[in-house]
Chimera marker file (.cmm) of the C-alpha trace (Angstrom):
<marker_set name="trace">
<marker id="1" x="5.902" y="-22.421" z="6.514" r="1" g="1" b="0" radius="0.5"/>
<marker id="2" x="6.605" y="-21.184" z="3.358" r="1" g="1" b="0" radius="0.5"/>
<marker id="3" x="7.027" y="-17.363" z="2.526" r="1" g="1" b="0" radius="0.5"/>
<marker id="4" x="4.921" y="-16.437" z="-0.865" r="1" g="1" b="0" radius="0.5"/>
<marker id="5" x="5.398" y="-14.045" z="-3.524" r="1" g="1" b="0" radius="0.5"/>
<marker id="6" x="3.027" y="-11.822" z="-2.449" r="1" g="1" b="0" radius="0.5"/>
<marker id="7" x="4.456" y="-11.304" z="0.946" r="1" g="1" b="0" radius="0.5"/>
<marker id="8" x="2.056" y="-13.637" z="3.013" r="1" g="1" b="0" radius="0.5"/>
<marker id="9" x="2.774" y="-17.009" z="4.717" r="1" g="1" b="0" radius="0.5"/>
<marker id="10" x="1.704" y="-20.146" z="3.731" r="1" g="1" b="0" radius="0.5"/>
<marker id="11" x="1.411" y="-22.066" z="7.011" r="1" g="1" b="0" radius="0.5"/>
<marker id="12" x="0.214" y="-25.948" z="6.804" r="1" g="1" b="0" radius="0.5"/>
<marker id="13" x="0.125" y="-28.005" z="10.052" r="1" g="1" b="0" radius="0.5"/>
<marker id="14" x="-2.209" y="-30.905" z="11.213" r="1" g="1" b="0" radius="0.5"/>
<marker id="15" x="-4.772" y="-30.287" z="14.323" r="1" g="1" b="0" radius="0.5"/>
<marker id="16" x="-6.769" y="-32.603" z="16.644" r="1" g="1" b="0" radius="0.5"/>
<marker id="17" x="-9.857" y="-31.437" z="14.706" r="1" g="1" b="0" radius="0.5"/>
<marker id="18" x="-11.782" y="-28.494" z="12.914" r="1" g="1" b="0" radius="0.5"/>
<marker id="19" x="-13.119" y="-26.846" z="15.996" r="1" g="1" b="0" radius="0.5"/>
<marker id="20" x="-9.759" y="-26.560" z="17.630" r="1" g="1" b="0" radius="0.5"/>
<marker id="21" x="-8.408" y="-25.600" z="14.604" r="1" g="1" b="0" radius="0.5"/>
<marker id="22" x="-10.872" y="-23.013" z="14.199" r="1" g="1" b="0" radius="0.5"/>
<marker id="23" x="-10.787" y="-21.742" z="17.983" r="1" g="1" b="0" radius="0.5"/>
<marker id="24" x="-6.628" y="-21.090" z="16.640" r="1" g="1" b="0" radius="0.5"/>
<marker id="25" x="-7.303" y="-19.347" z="13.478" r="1" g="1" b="0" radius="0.5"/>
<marker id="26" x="-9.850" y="-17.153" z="15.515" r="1" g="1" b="0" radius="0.5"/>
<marker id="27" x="-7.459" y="-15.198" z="17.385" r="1" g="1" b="0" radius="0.5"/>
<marker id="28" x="-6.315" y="-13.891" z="13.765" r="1" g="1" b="0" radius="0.5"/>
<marker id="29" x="-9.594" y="-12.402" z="12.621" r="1" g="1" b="0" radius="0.5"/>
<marker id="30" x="-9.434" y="-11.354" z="8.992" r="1" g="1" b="0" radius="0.5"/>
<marker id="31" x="-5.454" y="-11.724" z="8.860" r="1" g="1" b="0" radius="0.5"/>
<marker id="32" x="-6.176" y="-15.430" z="7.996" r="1" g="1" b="0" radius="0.5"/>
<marker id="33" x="-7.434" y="-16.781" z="4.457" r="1" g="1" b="0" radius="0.5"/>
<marker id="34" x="-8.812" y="-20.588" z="5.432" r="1" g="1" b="0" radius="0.5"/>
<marker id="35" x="-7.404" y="-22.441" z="2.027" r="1" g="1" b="0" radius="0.5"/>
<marker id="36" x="-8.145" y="-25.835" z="3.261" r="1" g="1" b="0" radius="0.5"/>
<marker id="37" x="-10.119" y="-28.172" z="3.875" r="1" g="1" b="0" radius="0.5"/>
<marker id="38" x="-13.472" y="-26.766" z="2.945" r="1" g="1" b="0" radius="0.5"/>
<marker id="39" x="-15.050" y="-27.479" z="6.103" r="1" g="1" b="0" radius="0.5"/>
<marker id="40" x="-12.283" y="-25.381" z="7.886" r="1" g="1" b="0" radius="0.5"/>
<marker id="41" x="-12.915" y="-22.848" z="5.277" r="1" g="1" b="0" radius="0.5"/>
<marker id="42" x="-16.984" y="-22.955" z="5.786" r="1" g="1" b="0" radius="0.5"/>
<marker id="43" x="-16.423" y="-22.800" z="9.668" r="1" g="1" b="0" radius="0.5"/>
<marker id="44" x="-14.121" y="-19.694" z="9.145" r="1" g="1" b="0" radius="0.5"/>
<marker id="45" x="-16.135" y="-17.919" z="6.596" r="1" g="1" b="0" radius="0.5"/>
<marker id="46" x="-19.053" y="-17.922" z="8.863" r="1" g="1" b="0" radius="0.5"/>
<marker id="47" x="-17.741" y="-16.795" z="11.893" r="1" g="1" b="0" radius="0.5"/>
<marker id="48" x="-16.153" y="-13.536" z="9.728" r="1" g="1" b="0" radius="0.5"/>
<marker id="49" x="-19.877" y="-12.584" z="8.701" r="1" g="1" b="0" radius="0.5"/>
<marker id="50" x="-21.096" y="-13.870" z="12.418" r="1" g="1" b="0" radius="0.5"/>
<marker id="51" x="-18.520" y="-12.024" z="14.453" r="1" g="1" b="0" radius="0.5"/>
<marker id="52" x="-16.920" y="-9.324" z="11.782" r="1" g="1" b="0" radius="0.5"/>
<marker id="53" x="-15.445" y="-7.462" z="14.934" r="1" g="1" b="0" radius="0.5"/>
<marker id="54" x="-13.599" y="-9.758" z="16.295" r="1" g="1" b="0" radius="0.5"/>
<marker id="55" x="-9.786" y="-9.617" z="16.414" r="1" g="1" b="0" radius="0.5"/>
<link id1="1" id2="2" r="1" g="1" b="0" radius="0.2"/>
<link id1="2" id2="3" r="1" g="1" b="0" radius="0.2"/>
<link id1="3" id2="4" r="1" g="1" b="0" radius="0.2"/>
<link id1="4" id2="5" r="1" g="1" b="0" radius="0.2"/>
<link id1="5" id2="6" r="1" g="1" b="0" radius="0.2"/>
<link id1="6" id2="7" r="1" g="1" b="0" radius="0.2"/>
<link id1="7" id2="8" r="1" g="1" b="0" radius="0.2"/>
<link id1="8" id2="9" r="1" g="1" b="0" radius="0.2"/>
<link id1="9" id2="10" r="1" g="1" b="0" radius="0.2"/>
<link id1="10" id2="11" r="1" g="1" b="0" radius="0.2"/>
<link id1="11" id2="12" r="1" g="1" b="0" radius="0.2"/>
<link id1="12" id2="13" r="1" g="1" b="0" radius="0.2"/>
<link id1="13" id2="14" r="1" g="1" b="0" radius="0.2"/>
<link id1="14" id2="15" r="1" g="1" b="0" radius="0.2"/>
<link id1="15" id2="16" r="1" g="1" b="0" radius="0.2"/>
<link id1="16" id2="17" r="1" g="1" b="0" radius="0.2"/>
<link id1="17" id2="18" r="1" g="1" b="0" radius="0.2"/>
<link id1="18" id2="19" r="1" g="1" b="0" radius="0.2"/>
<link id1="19" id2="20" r="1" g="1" b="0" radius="0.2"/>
<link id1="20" id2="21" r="1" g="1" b="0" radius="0.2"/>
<link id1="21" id2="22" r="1" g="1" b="0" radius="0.2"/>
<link id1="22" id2="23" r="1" g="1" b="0" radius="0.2"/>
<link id1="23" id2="24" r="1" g="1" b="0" radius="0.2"/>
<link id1="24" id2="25" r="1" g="1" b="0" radius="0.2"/>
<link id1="25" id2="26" r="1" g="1" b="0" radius="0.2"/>
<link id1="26" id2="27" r="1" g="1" b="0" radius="0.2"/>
<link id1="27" id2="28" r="1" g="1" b="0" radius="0.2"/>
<link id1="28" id2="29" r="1" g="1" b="0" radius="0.2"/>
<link id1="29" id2="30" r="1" g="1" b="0" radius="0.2"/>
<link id1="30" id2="31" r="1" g="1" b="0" radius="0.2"/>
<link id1="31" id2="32" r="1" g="1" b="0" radius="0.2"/>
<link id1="32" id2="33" r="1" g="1" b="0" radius="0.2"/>
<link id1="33" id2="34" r="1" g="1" b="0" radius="0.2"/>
<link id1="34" id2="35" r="1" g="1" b="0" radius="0.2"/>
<link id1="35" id2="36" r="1" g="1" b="0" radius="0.2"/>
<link id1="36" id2="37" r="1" g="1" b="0" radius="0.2"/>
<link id1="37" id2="38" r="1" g="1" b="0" radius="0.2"/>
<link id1="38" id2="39" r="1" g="1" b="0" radius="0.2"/>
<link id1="39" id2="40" r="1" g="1" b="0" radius="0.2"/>
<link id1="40" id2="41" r="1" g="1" b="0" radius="0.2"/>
<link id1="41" id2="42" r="1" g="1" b="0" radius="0.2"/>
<link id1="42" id2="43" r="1" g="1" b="0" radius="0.2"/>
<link id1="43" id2="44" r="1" g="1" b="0" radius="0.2"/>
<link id1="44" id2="45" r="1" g="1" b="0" radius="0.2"/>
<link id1="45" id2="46" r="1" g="1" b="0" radius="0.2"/>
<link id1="46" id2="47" r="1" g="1" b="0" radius="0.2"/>
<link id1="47" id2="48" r="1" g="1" b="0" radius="0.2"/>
<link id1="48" id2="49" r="1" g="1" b="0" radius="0.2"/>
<link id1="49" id2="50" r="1" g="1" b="0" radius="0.2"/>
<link id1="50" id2="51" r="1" g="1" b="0" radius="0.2"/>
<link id1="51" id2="52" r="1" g="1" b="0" radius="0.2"/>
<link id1="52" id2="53" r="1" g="1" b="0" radius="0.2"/>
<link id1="53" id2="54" r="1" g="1" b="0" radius="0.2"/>
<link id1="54" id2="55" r="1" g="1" b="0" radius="0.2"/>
</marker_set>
């Protein structure tokens, strides 16, 4: 974890896939800015405009 200028975290870790990862970054809602990889980001993205109510 690294703290960043701008007061938010940068968190890097490695998962046993996208769709866990995503099912973890889910429980965030829009508290969470997917960086990388761009199919992470793509699977994030479209749950935010899919599901904009969720936590």
């Amino acid at each position: 974890m690294e703290d960043q200028p701008d007061g938010s975290l940068l968190v890097k870790f490695k998962a046993g896939g996208l769709l866990e990862m995503a099912w973890h970054l889910y429980q965030w809602g829009d508290a969470v800015e997917v960086l990388s990889p761009p199919e992470l980001k793509e699977i994030h993205d479209r749950a935010s405009v899919a599901w904009p109510g969720r936590p």
